[in-house]
N, C-alpha and C positions, 0 to 999 in steps of 0.2 A: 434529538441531539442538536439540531441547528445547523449551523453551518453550510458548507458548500455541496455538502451531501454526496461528493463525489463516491466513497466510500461506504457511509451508512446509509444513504437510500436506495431501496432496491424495489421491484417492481415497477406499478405504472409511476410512483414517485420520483425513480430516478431518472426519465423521461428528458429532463432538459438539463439534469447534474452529468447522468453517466449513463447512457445507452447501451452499455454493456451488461449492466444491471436488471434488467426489465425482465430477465429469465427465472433473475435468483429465487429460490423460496417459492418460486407460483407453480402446482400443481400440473404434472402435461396434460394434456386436452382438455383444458380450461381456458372460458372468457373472462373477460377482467373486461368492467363497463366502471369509467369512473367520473363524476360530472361534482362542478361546484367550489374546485378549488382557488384561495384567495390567498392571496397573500400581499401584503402592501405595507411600505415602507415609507416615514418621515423622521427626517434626521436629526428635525429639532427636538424630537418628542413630544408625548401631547401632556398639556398642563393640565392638571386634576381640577382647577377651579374653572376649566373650559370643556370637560366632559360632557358638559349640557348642550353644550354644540357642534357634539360629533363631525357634522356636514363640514365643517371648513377645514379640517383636514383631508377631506374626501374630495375639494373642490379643486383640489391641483389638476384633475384631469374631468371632473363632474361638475358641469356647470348648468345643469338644471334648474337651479336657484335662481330667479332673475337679480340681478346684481341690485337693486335698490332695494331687494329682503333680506342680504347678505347679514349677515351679523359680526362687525368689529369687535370683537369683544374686549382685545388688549387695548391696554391705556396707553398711552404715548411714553409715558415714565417707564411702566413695564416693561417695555419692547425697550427701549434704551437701555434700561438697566440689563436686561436677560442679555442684548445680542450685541451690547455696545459698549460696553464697560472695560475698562483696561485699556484705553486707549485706539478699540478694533475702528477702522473705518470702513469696514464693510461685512459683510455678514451674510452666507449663503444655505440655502436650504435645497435638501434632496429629496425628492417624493418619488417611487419607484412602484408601480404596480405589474402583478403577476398575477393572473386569472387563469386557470385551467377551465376552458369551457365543457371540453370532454376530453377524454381517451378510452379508445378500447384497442384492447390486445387479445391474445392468444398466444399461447405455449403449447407447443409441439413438444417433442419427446427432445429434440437436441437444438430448435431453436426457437424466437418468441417474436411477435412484429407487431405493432404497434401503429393507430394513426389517432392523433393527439390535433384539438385547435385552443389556441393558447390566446391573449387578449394580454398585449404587454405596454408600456410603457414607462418612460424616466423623464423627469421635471425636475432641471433644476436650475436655482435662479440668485441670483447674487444683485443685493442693494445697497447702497453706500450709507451711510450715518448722514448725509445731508441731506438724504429724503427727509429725516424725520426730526432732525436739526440743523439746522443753517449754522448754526456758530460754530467759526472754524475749529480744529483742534489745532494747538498751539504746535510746532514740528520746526525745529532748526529757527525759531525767531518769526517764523511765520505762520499766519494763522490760514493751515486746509480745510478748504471744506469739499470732501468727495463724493460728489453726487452719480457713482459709478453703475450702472444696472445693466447686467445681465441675465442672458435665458437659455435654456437651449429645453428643447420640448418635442418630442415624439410618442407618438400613438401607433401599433400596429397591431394586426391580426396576424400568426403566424401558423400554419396548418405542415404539420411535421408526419412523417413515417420513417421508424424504427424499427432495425432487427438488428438481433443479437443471436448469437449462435456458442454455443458449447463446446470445448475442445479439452480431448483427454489428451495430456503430453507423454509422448511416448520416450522415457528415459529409465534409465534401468535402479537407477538412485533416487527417481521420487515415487511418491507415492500415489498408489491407485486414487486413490480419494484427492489429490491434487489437481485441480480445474484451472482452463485459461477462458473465460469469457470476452469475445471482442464484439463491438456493438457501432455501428452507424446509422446515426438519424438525417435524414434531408427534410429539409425545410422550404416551403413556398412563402414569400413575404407579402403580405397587402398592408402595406402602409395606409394611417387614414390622415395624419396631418404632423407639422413640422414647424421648427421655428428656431431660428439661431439668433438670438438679435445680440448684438453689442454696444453699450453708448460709454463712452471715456469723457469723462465731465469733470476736472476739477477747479476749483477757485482756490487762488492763493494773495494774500494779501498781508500790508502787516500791523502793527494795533494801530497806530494811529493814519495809517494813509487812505487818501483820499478814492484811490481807485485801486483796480487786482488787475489778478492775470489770468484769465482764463483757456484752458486748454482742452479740445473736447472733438469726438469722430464719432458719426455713429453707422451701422453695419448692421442689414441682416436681410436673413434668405428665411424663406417661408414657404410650405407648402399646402395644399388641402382648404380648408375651413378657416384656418390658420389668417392666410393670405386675406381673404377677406374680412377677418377681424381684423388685422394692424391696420387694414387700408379703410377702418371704417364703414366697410360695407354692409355687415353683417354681425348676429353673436354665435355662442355653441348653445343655444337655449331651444331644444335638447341636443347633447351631442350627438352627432349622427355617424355611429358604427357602420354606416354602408358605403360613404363616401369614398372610395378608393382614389390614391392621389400616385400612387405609382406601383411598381413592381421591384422584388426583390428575394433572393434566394441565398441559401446557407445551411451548415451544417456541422455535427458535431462526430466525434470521435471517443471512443474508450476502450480499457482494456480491466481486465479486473480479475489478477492471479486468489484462487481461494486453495490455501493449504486445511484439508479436514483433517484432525485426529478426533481414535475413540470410534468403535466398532457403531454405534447408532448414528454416525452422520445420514442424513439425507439433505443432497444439495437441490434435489430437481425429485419429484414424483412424492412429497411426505405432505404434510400440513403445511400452510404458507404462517407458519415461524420458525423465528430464527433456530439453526440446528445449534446441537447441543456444545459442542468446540469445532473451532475454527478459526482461521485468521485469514483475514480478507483485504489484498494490498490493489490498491485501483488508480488510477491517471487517465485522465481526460481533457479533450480540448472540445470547448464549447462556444457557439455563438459565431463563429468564424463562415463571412459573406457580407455580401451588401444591399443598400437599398437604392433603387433607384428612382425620383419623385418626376413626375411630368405631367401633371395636373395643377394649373391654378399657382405655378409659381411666382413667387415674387419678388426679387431683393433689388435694396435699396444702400446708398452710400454717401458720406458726407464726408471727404475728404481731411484729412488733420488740420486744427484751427488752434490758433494760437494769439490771441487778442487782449488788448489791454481795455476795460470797460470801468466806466463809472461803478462805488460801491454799494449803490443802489441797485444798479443790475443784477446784484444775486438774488436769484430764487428765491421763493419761502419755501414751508414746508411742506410734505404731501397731504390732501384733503384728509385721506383716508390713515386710519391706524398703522395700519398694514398691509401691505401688498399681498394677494389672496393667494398668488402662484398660478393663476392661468389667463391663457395669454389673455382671454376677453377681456380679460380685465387691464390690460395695457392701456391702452388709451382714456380709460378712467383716470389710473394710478398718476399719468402725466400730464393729465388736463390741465391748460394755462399754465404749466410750468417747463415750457418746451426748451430747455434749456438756450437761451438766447436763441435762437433759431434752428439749431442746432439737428432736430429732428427733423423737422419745416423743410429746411434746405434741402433733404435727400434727394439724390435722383435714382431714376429705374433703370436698373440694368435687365434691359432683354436675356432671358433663361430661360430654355427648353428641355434641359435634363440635366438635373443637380443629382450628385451620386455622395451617400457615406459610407463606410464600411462599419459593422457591425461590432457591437460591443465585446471582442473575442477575448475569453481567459483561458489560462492553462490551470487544472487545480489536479492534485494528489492528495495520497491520504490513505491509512489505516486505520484497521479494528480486528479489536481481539473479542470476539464472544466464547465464552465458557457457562453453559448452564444457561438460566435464563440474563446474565449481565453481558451488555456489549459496550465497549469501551474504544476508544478513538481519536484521532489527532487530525485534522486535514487543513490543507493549505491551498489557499487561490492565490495568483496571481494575474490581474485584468492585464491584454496585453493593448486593447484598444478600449475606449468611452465615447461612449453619444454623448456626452455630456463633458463638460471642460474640470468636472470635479476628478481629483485628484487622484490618480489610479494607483491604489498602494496595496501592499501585500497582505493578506488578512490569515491569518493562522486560529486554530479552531481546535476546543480539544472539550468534548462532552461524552457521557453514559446513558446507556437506555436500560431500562430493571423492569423487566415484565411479573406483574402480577399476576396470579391463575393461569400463567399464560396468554391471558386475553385483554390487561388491563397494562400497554406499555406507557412508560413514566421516564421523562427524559429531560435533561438539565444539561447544560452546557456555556461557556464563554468563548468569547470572540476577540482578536487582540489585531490592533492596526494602530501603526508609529504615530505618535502626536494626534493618539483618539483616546477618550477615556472607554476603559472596557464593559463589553456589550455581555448581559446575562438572559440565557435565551432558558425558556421553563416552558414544557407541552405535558401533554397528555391524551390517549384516547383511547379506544375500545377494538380489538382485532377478532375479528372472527373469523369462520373459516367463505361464509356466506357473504358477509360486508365488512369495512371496518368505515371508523368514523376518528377525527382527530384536529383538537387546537394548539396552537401556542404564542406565546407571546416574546418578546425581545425586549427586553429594557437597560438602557444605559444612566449613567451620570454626566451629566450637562459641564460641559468645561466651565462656563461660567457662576449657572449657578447651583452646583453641587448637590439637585436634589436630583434622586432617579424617577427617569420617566420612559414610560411605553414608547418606544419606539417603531416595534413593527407587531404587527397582528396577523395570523397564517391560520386559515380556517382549510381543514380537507373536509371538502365535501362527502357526499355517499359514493364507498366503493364498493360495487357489487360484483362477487362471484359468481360463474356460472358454468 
Protein backbone atom coordinates (compact mmCIF):
# COMPACT_ATOMS: atom_id res chain seq x y z
CA UNK A 1 0.00 0.00 0.00
CA UNK A 2 2.93 2.64 0.38
CA UNK A 3 2.72 5.11 2.39
CA UNK A 4 3.69 5.88 6.02
CA UNK A 5 2.55 2.45 6.97
CA UNK A 6 1.70 3.81 10.22
CA UNK A 7 -1.53 1.88 9.99
CA UNK A 8 -1.14 -0.91 7.25
CA UNK A 9 2.10 -2.31 8.31
CA UNK A 10 2.17 -4.83 10.87
CA UNK A 11 4.66 -7.06 11.92
CA UNK A 12 8.45 -7.03 11.78
CA UNK A 13 7.50 -4.21 8.87
CA UNK A 14 6.00 -1.86 10.97
CA UNK A 15 9.31 -1.71 13.15
CA UNK A 16 10.25 1.86 12.36
CA UNK A 17 6.29 3.17 11.13
CA UNK A 18 4.48 1.89 14.35
CA UNK A 19 5.80 -0.19 17.11
CA UNK A 20 2.70 -1.06 18.31
CA UNK A 21 2.08 -3.16 15.31
CA UNK A 22 4.80 -5.79 15.52
CA UNK A 23 2.26 -8.21 17.43
CA UNK A 24 -0.48 -8.04 14.96
CA UNK A 25 -1.12 -11.14 12.82
CA UNK A 26 2.17 -13.05 14.02
CA UNK A 27 1.33 -16.29 15.69
CA UNK A 28 2.36 -16.53 19.76
CA UNK A 29 5.30 -18.50 20.27
CA UNK A 30 6.81 -17.69 17.29
CA UNK A 31 10.30 -16.10 15.82
CA UNK A 32 10.19 -13.86 13.13
CA UNK A 33 14.11 -13.71 11.47
CA UNK A 34 13.90 -11.09 8.81
CA UNK A 35 17.19 -9.70 6.80
CA UNK A 36 17.61 -7.69 3.40
CA UNK A 37 15.45 -5.05 3.31
CA UNK A 38 15.90 -2.04 0.90
CA UNK A 39 14.41 0.62 0.18
CA UNK A 40 15.75 3.85 -1.45
CA UNK A 41 14.61 7.03 -2.56
CA UNK A 42 15.50 9.84 -5.59
CA UNK A 43 13.33 12.58 -6.08
CA UNK A 44 14.38 13.42 -9.35
CA UNK A 45 13.55 9.99 -10.65
CA UNK A 46 15.51 7.79 -12.78
CA UNK A 47 15.46 8.52 -16.55
CA UNK A 48 14.74 5.34 -18.84
CA UNK A 49 17.39 6.31 -21.30
CA UNK A 50 19.98 6.14 -18.21
CA UNK A 51 18.80 2.71 -16.94
CA UNK A 52 22.22 1.42 -18.26
CA UNK A 53 23.77 3.22 -15.47
CA UNK A 54 21.97 2.22 -12.50
CA UNK A 55 25.25 3.07 -10.12
CA UNK A 56 24.79 6.97 -10.22
CA UNK A 57 21.81 6.93 -8.62
CA UNK A 58 23.31 4.63 -6.10
CA UNK A 59 26.14 6.96 -5.71
CA UNK A 60 24.56 9.47 -3.48
CA UNK A 61 25.84 7.48 -0.52
CA UNK A 62 28.02 4.65 -2.65
CA UNK A 63 31.22 5.79 -3.81
CA UNK A 64 32.98 2.82 -4.83
CA UNK A 65 33.31 3.94 -8.16
CA UNK A 66 36.58 5.80 -8.34
CA UNK A 67 35.40 9.09 -9.68
CA UNK A 68 37.42 9.27 -13.12
CA UNK A 69 34.99 5.78 -14.09
CA UNK A 70 32.02 7.77 -13.02
CA UNK A 71 29.73 8.04 -16.03
CA UNK A 72 28.00 11.62 -16.95
CA UNK A 73 25.69 10.60 -18.90
CA UNK A 74 23.43 13.81 -19.11
CA UNK A 75 24.10 16.35 -21.65
CA UNK A 76 24.43 19.82 -20.42
CA UNK A 77 21.19 20.72 -22.61
CA UNK A 78 19.50 17.96 -20.84
CA UNK A 79 19.95 18.76 -17.37
CA UNK A 80 19.01 22.57 -18.39
CA UNK A 81 16.12 21.79 -20.03
CA UNK A 82 14.78 18.89 -17.13
CA UNK A 83 15.93 21.07 -13.97
CA UNK A 84 16.05 24.65 -15.29
CA UNK A 85 13.36 25.60 -17.49
CA UNK A 86 10.81 28.19 -16.60
CA UNK A 87 13.02 30.36 -15.26
CA UNK A 88 14.07 27.95 -11.83
CA UNK A 89 17.55 29.11 -10.59
CA UNK A 90 18.21 26.39 -8.60
CA UNK A 91 17.24 22.94 -8.38
CA UNK A 92 17.42 20.30 -5.57
CA UNK A 93 17.66 16.55 -5.24
CA UNK A 94 16.69 14.22 -2.45
CA UNK A 95 18.17 10.71 -2.10
CA UNK A 96 17.15 8.87 1.00
CA UNK A 97 18.10 5.25 1.88
CA UNK A 98 16.51 2.76 4.32
CA UNK A 99 18.33 -0.81 4.72
CA UNK A 100 16.97 -3.22 7.21
CA UNK A 101 20.06 -5.19 7.93
CA UNK A 102 18.04 -7.62 10.13
CA UNK A 103 15.29 -8.11 12.79
CA UNK A 104 14.19 -10.71 14.73
CA UNK A 105 11.31 -10.84 17.08
CA UNK A 106 9.08 -13.08 19.07
CA UNK A 107 5.46 -13.08 20.12
CA UNK A 108 4.44 -14.19 23.25
CA UNK A 109 0.80 -14.74 24.02
CA UNK A 110 0.06 -10.96 25.11
CA UNK A 111 3.17 -9.22 23.98
CA UNK A 112 6.11 -9.25 21.06
CA UNK A 113 9.82 -7.59 21.29
CA UNK A 114 11.92 -7.02 18.71
CA UNK A 115 15.71 -6.09 17.99
CA UNK A 116 16.17 -4.60 14.48
CA UNK A 117 19.77 -2.88 12.89
CA UNK A 118 18.69 -0.58 10.28
CA UNK A 119 21.67 1.27 7.83
CA UNK A 120 19.79 4.82 7.12
CA UNK A 121 20.57 7.80 5.47
CA UNK A 122 19.33 11.37 3.58
CA UNK A 123 21.26 13.37 0.79
CA UNK A 124 20.17 16.24 -0.24
CA UNK A 125 21.58 18.88 -2.24
CA UNK A 126 20.71 22.10 -3.96
CA UNK A 127 22.75 23.65 -7.28
CA UNK A 128 22.10 26.83 -8.83
CA UNK A 129 21.64 27.19 -12.90
CA UNK A 130 25.02 28.96 -12.88
CA UNK A 131 26.89 25.90 -12.30
CA UNK A 132 25.81 24.87 -15.56
CA UNK A 133 25.31 28.30 -17.24
CA UNK A 134 26.91 31.58 -16.58
CA UNK A 135 24.56 33.67 -18.52
CA UNK A 136 22.64 35.45 -16.18
CA UNK A 137 18.80 35.18 -16.10
CA UNK A 138 17.23 38.43 -17.02
CA UNK A 139 15.21 39.54 -13.30
CA UNK A 140 14.01 43.18 -12.66
CA UNK A 141 16.44 44.64 -15.59
CA UNK A 142 19.27 42.68 -14.36
CA UNK A 143 21.07 40.03 -15.47
CA UNK A 144 21.35 36.86 -12.18
CA UNK A 145 23.43 34.54 -12.19
CA UNK A 146 23.02 32.02 -9.02
CA UNK A 147 25.69 30.03 -8.42
CA UNK A 148 24.13 28.82 -5.04
CA UNK A 149 25.02 25.02 -3.58
CA UNK A 150 24.01 23.35 -1.00
CA UNK A 151 24.15 19.81 0.95
CA UNK A 152 23.31 18.36 3.95
CA UNK A 153 24.28 14.56 4.15
CA UNK A 154 24.23 11.91 6.83
CA UNK A 155 24.83 8.26 7.15
CA UNK A 156 24.08 6.20 10.22
CA UNK A 157 23.67 2.78 11.75
CA UNK A 158 20.72 2.51 14.01
CA UNK A 159 20.35 -0.69 16.31
CA UNK A 160 16.61 -0.47 17.73
CA UNK A 161 14.46 -2.69 20.45
CA UNK A 162 10.81 -2.99 20.42
CA UNK A 163 7.82 -4.20 22.36
CA UNK A 164 4.52 -4.06 22.13
CA UNK A 165 2.08 -5.42 24.25
CA UNK A 166 -1.94 -6.27 23.97
CA UNK A 167 -4.72 -4.70 25.89
CA UNK A 168 -8.24 -5.87 26.24
CA UNK A 169 -10.46 -2.70 27.25
CA UNK A 170 -12.47 -3.26 29.89
CA UNK A 171 -15.98 -1.31 29.18
CA UNK A 172 -19.26 -2.58 29.14
CA UNK A 173 -20.15 -1.02 25.48
CA UNK A 174 -17.36 -2.45 23.59
CA UNK A 175 -16.75 -5.31 22.26
CA UNK A 176 -14.69 -8.34 23.37
CA UNK A 177 -12.93 -8.64 20.03
CA UNK A 178 -11.82 -4.72 20.51
CA UNK A 179 -7.97 -4.50 21.15
CA UNK A 180 -5.64 -1.56 22.27
CA UNK A 181 -2.12 -2.19 21.22
CA UNK A 182 0.67 0.21 22.63
CA UNK A 183 4.25 -0.20 21.31
CA UNK A 184 7.70 1.45 22.23
CA UNK A 185 10.99 1.02 20.31
CA UNK A 186 14.55 2.69 21.69
CA UNK A 187 17.04 3.24 19.51
CA UNK A 188 21.08 3.38 19.99
CA UNK A 189 22.58 5.85 17.02
CA UNK A 190 26.13 5.32 15.49
CA UNK A 191 26.60 7.87 13.22
CA UNK A 192 29.24 7.24 10.30
CA UNK A 193 29.61 10.66 8.64
CA UNK A 194 27.97 14.23 8.25
CA UNK A 195 28.02 17.21 6.13
CA UNK A 196 26.11 20.58 6.13
CA UNK A 197 27.75 22.83 3.82
CA UNK A 198 26.23 26.25 2.43
CA UNK A 199 27.68 28.59 -0.25
CA UNK A 200 25.45 31.85 -1.26
CA UNK A 201 27.06 32.97 -4.51
CA UNK A 202 25.24 35.23 -6.70
CA UNK A 203 26.26 37.73 -9.66
CA UNK A 204 24.32 40.46 -10.64
CA UNK A 205 24.93 42.81 -13.49
CA UNK A 206 23.26 44.63 -16.27
CA UNK A 207 23.34 44.09 -20.28
CA UNK A 208 25.72 46.41 -21.04
CA UNK A 209 27.93 47.20 -17.79
CA UNK A 210 31.20 46.85 -17.45
CA UNK A 211 31.43 45.30 -14.02
CA UNK A 212 28.70 43.20 -11.28
CA UNK A 213 28.06 42.83 -7.93
CA UNK A 214 28.79 40.05 -6.28
CA UNK A 215 27.47 38.66 -3.15
CA UNK A 216 28.50 35.44 -1.53
CA UNK A 217 29.22 33.25 2.32
CA UNK A 218 30.03 30.17 2.59
CA UNK A 219 29.34 27.67 5.74
CA UNK A 220 29.81 24.17 6.72
CA UNK A 221 30.13 21.58 9.58
CA UNK A 222 31.22 18.05 8.77
CA UNK A 223 31.74 15.14 10.48
CA UNK A 224 33.39 11.47 10.00
CA UNK A 225 35.11 10.60 6.48
CA UNK A 226 33.18 13.50 5.40
CA UNK A 227 35.72 15.98 7.05
CA UNK A 228 38.47 14.68 5.28
CA UNK A 229 37.04 14.78 2.05
CA UNK A 230 35.98 18.65 2.05
CA UNK A 231 39.54 19.17 3.47
CA UNK A 232 41.23 17.20 0.69
CA UNK A 233 42.58 14.62 2.54
CA UNK A 234 41.11 11.76 1.54
CA UNK A 235 38.05 9.85 -0.62
CA UNK A 236 34.88 7.21 0.48
CA UNK A 237 36.63 4.78 -2.09
CA UNK A 238 35.22 2.18 -0.28
CA UNK A 239 32.93 3.54 2.17
CA UNK A 240 33.65 2.50 5.24
CA UNK A 241 30.43 1.27 7.49
CA UNK A 242 32.71 1.05 10.59
CA UNK A 243 33.92 4.49 11.12
CA UNK A 244 31.93 5.57 13.95
CA UNK A 245 31.98 9.53 14.19
CA UNK A 246 29.75 10.07 17.31
CA UNK A 247 26.84 8.82 19.44
CA UNK A 248 23.25 9.12 19.55
CA UNK A 249 19.92 7.79 20.86
CA UNK A 250 16.00 7.89 20.19
CA UNK A 251 12.84 6.51 19.97
CA UNK A 252 9.44 6.01 18.77
CA UNK A 253 6.03 5.59 20.11
CA UNK A 254 2.35 3.93 18.93
CA UNK A 255 -0.84 3.07 19.63
CA UNK A 256 -3.11 1.01 17.44
CA UNK A 257 -7.06 0.62 18.51
CA UNK A 258 -8.31 -2.59 16.31
CA UNK A 259 -12.25 -2.90 16.35
CA UNK A 260 -12.94 -6.92 15.01
CA UNK A 261 -16.51 -7.76 13.73
CA UNK A 262 -17.80 -11.49 12.60
CA UNK A 263 -17.59 -14.48 14.81
CA UNK A 264 -13.96 -15.75 12.74
CA UNK A 265 -11.71 -12.89 13.84
CA UNK A 266 -8.37 -13.83 15.01
CA UNK A 267 -6.30 -10.98 16.04
CA UNK A 268 -3.22 -12.94 17.78
CA UNK A 269 -2.81 -16.90 17.73
CA UNK A 270 -4.38 -17.75 13.75
CA UNK A 271 -2.29 -17.60 10.56
CA UNK A 272 -0.14 -14.46 9.99
CA UNK A 273 -2.99 -12.77 7.54
CA UNK A 274 -4.98 -10.49 7.51
CA UNK A 275 -8.29 -11.47 9.63
CA UNK A 276 -11.39 -11.51 8.00
CA UNK A 277 -13.21 -7.92 9.13
CA UNK A 278 -11.83 -5.34 11.11
CA UNK A 279 -10.83 -1.76 11.37
CA UNK A 280 -7.62 -0.85 12.48
CA UNK A 281 -7.15 3.09 13.66
CA UNK A 282 -3.16 3.75 14.59
CA UNK A 283 -0.98 7.20 15.50
CA UNK A 284 2.59 7.19 16.06
CA UNK A 285 5.47 9.36 16.58
CA UNK A 286 8.65 8.25 15.17
CA UNK A 287 12.22 9.22 14.95
CA UNK A 288 12.22 11.52 17.96
CA UNK A 289 16.14 12.06 19.55
CA UNK A 290 19.33 13.08 18.61
CA UNK A 291 22.73 12.70 17.39
CA UNK A 292 25.66 13.61 18.81
CA UNK A 293 29.19 13.81 16.20
CA UNK A 294 32.76 14.03 18.15
CA UNK A 295 35.00 12.41 15.70
CA UNK A 296 37.02 14.27 13.02
CA UNK A 297 34.99 17.44 13.11
CA UNK A 298 35.31 20.14 11.00
CA UNK A 299 33.56 23.48 10.06
CA UNK A 300 34.46 26.32 8.27
CA UNK A 301 33.21 29.93 7.68
CA UNK A 302 33.45 32.83 5.37
CA UNK A 303 31.75 35.77 6.52
CA UNK A 304 29.04 37.79 4.04
CA UNK A 305 30.77 39.46 1.14
CA UNK A 306 29.42 41.89 -0.81
CA UNK A 307 32.02 43.20 -3.73
CA UNK A 308 31.84 44.99 -6.96
CA UNK A 309 34.37 42.98 -9.61
CA UNK A 310 35.29 43.22 -13.05
CA UNK A 311 32.86 41.20 -15.55
CA UNK A 312 35.37 38.99 -16.44
CA UNK A 313 35.50 37.62 -12.84
CA UNK A 314 32.51 35.50 -13.20
CA UNK A 315 32.97 31.87 -13.35
CA UNK A 316 32.57 29.56 -16.14
CA UNK A 317 30.78 26.65 -16.01
CA UNK A 318 31.20 23.32 -13.99
CA UNK A 319 33.74 20.70 -15.64
CA UNK A 320 31.54 18.07 -15.08
CA UNK A 321 27.64 17.42 -16.46
CA UNK A 322 26.44 16.99 -13.29
CA UNK A 323 27.02 17.02 -9.79
CA UNK A 324 26.91 13.27 -8.57
CA UNK A 325 25.43 13.96 -4.97
CA UNK A 326 28.24 12.78 -2.73
CA UNK A 327 30.19 14.71 -0.89
CA UNK A 328 33.70 13.28 -2.53
CA UNK A 329 32.75 14.66 -5.20
CA UNK A 330 32.85 18.17 -3.80
CA UNK A 331 35.94 19.38 -4.60
CA UNK A 332 35.87 18.04 -8.02
CA UNK A 333 32.46 19.55 -8.88
CA UNK A 334 34.46 23.12 -7.68
CA UNK A 335 37.75 22.79 -8.92
CA UNK A 336 39.09 26.24 -10.21
CA UNK A 337 36.02 27.71 -9.87
CA UNK A 338 36.21 28.65 -6.22
CA UNK A 339 34.02 31.41 -6.37
CA UNK A 340 36.31 34.41 -6.24
CA UNK A 341 37.80 33.27 -3.21
CA UNK A 342 35.14 32.59 -1.65
CA UNK A 343 35.63 29.02 -0.32
CA UNK A 344 39.65 29.73 -0.28
CA UNK A 345 38.93 32.32 2.54
CA UNK A 346 37.20 30.03 5.06
CA UNK A 347 38.55 29.78 8.45
CA UNK A 348 38.19 26.85 11.05
CA UNK A 349 36.21 26.97 13.79
CA UNK A 350 37.46 24.68 16.77
CA UNK A 351 34.44 21.95 17.44
CA UNK A 352 34.30 19.33 19.82
CA UNK A 353 30.59 18.28 19.83
CA UNK A 354 28.25 19.23 17.20
CA UNK A 355 24.58 17.88 18.23
CA UNK A 356 21.21 17.48 15.63
CA UNK A 357 18.14 16.27 16.46
CA UNK A 358 16.63 13.67 14.62
CA UNK A 359 14.25 13.58 11.73
CA UNK A 360 10.86 13.40 14.11
CA UNK A 361 7.20 12.87 12.45
CA UNK A 362 3.89 12.58 13.81
CA UNK A 363 1.62 10.17 11.24
CA UNK A 364 -1.97 8.56 11.80
CA UNK A 365 -3.97 6.60 9.70
CA UNK A 366 -6.81 3.97 9.13
CA UNK A 367 -7.93 0.69 7.40
CA UNK A 368 -10.80 -1.21 6.91
CA UNK A 369 -10.24 -4.90 6.02
CA UNK A 370 -13.28 -7.02 5.10
CA UNK A 371 -12.37 -10.50 3.42
CA UNK A 372 -9.21 -10.68 1.73
CA UNK A 373 -9.39 -6.36 0.77
CA UNK A 374 -7.69 -3.87 3.02
CA UNK A 375 -8.30 -0.37 2.34
CA UNK A 376 -6.76 2.83 4.03
CA UNK A 377 -5.99 6.61 4.25
CA UNK A 378 -2.77 7.62 6.29
CA UNK A 379 -1.21 10.95 7.01
CA UNK A 380 2.49 12.06 8.01
CA UNK A 381 3.46 14.93 9.30
CA UNK A 382 7.63 15.64 9.69
CA UNK A 383 7.99 17.74 12.67
CA UNK A 384 11.93 17.96 12.29
CA UNK A 385 14.56 17.37 8.81
CA UNK A 386 18.24 16.43 8.65
CA UNK A 387 17.91 17.91 5.69
CA UNK A 388 16.71 21.74 4.76
CA UNK A 389 14.18 20.06 2.15
CA UNK A 390 10.97 21.06 2.89
CA UNK A 391 8.96 19.29 5.64
CA UNK A 392 5.31 19.11 4.37
CA UNK A 393 2.39 17.05 5.08
CA UNK A 394 2.02 14.01 2.90
CA UNK A 395 -1.58 12.18 2.98
CA UNK A 396 -1.73 8.53 1.55
CA UNK A 397 -4.69 6.60 0.52
CA UNK A 398 -3.95 2.81 -0.99
CA UNK A 399 -5.60 -1.24 -1.18
CA UNK A 400 -4.15 -4.40 -0.59
CA UNK A 401 -6.27 -7.53 -2.58
CA UNK A 402 -4.72 -10.83 -1.59
CA UNK A 403 -4.74 -13.62 -3.97
CA UNK A 404 -4.95 -17.49 -2.56
CA UNK A 405 -4.35 -15.74 0.24
CA UNK A 406 -0.81 -15.90 -0.21
CA UNK A 407 -0.14 -13.60 -3.29
CA UNK A 408 -0.84 -9.69 -1.77
CA UNK A 409 -1.29 -7.06 -4.54
CA UNK A 410 -1.03 -3.45 -3.46
CA UNK A 411 -1.54 0.07 -5.21
CA UNK A 412 -1.64 3.13 -3.77
CA UNK A 413 -1.04 7.34 -4.11
CA UNK A 414 0.69 9.74 -2.21
CA UNK A 415 -0.24 13.64 -2.22
CA UNK A 416 2.04 16.69 -0.89
CA UNK A 417 1.12 20.46 -1.73
CA UNK A 418 3.11 21.98 -4.81
CA UNK A 419 4.30 17.93 -5.59
CA UNK A 420 2.98 16.25 -8.43
CA UNK A 421 1.31 12.93 -7.15
CA UNK A 422 3.41 9.81 -6.24
CA UNK A 423 1.82 6.21 -7.50
CA UNK A 424 3.24 3.51 -5.54
CA UNK A 425 2.58 -0.41 -7.12
CA UNK A 426 4.14 -3.77 -5.00
CA UNK A 427 3.67 -7.09 -4.97
CA UNK A 428 4.63 -10.34 -3.13
CA UNK A 429 4.30 -13.74 -1.91
CA UNK A 430 3.01 -14.43 2.04
CA UNK A 431 3.37 -17.69 3.53
CA UNK A 432 3.03 -19.04 6.77
CA UNK A 433 6.91 -20.07 6.76
CA UNK A 434 8.40 -16.88 4.80
CA UNK A 435 7.24 -14.10 2.88
CA UNK A 436 9.19 -12.23 0.18
CA UNK A 437 8.01 -8.62 -1.33
CA UNK A 438 8.81 -5.46 -4.08
CA UNK A 439 7.65 -2.21 -5.01
CA UNK A 440 7.98 0.49 -6.79
CA UNK A 441 6.95 4.43 -6.48
CA UNK A 442 6.76 6.54 -9.55
CA UNK A 443 5.76 10.06 -9.99
CA UNK A 444 5.33 12.92 -12.88
CA UNK A 445 8.25 15.31 -13.06
CA UNK A 446 6.86 18.96 -12.67
CA UNK A 447 8.96 19.92 -15.46
CA UNK A 448 9.07 17.36 -17.61
CA UNK A 449 5.69 15.66 -17.57
CA UNK A 450 6.99 12.20 -18.14
CA UNK A 451 6.59 9.57 -15.15
CA UNK A 452 9.53 8.21 -13.59
CA UNK A 453 10.66 5.54 -10.90
CA UNK A 454 11.21 7.31 -8.10
CA UNK A 455 11.61 4.89 -5.24
CA UNK A 456 12.50 1.20 -5.28
CA UNK A 457 11.55 -1.11 -1.80
CA UNK A 458 12.86 -4.57 -2.00
CA UNK A 459 11.76 -6.98 1.48
CA UNK A 460 14.06 -9.12 1.76
CA UNK A 461 13.56 -13.03 3.10
CA UNK A 462 11.30 -13.22 6.15
CA UNK A 463 11.42 -16.40 7.86
CA UNK A 464 9.01 -17.95 10.43
CA UNK A 465 9.81 -20.10 12.98
Amino acid sequence: MGGTGVASAVGVAAVRHNPANIMIYERPQRWNLTFGQVGYLYSGGIRSDDLADVHRYLYAFDSSMPLQEFNYATSRSTLLQDRYSDGNRDYSSLHTLDALVFALSFTGKNSSFALSHFIRGENQYTVGRGWYNPEGLSIDNLLITDRRFSQQYNLRHEIGFTMASENQLISGWLSDLSKIYVGFSARLILPLSYADLELRSVYATGESSQTLTHQGQFTSVSAGAVTDILEGKSGLNPADLSNISGIGGGFDLGVTYIIGFGGDVSLTGGKPIPTRNSIRISASLTDIGFISYNKNLGAQNTDEQTRVLARSALPGEAKSFEYSGNPVDFRRFTDGILENGIIEQATSTPTDVYRVLMPARANAGIAFQVSRLTVGAEVQRPLKSLTDHPAQTTAHVGGELRLLKTIPLRAGMSFERDTPVRYHAGAGLDFRVFTLSAAVVVRSPELTGQLRAEMVAVTGLQVRF
